[in-house]
N, C-alpha and C positions, 0 to 999 in steps of 0.2 A: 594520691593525696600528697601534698607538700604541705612540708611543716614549713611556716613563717615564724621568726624570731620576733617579729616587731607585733603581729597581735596575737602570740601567745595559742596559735590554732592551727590545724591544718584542715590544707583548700582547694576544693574538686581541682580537678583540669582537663580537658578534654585532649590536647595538642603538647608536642614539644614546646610549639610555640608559646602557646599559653603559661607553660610551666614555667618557660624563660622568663615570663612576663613578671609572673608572684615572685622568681627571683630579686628584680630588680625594684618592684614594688617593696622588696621586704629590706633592701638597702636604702631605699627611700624613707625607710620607718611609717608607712602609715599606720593610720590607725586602728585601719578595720577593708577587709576586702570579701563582697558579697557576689558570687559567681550568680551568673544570670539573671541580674536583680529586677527585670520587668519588658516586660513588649513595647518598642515603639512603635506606634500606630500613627499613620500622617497621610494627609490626600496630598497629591500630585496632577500632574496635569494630565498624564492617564490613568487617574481613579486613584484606588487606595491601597496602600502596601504597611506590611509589619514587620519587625525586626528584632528577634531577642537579642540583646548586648551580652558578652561576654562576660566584665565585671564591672564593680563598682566599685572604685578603691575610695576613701577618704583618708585627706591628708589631713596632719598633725595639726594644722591652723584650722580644719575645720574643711577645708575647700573641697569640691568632690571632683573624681577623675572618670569618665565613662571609656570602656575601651572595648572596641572589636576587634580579634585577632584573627588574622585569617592570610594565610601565604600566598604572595602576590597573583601567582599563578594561579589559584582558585575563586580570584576576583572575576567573574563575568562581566559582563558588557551594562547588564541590567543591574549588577549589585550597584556599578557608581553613583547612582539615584541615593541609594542608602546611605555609602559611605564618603562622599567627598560635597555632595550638592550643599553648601554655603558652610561648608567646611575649611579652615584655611591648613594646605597643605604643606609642609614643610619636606 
């Protein structure tokens, strides 16, 4: 569990990674971050696929942040369907 300063709770985490994540999340101040917060379900051109997310941060104006954490090298071939398809990559 990691405690966050900015919403006053502490927040599963499965990974380093992730842990790093509610860090910088919790410098960011939001205002609320929901671990695993629902399944994405979507058809594709070969059938249909799902995908639990990571977290749900909400920022301080309201806006919301969806984030998958996952080290690059555990990216398969078949996950970029998931994560990058009309995604813009930075």
């Amino acid at each position: 569990m990691q405690f966050m300063v900015s919403t006053g709770l502490h927040h599963s985490f499965e990974s380093l990674e992730e842990q790093l994540l509610l860090l910088v999340l919790d410098f960011l101040r939001v205002s609320e971050v929901l671990p695993q917060p629902f399944q994405l379900d979507f058809e594709h051109a070969g059938g249909r696929a799902g995908h639990v997310l990571d977290f749900l941060a909400v920022l301080p104006d309201g806006g919301l942040w969806l984030f998958d954490v996952r080290a690059g090298h555990l990216i398969k071939p078949a996950d970029t369907l998931k994560f990058t398809r009309g995604c813009n990559r930075r």
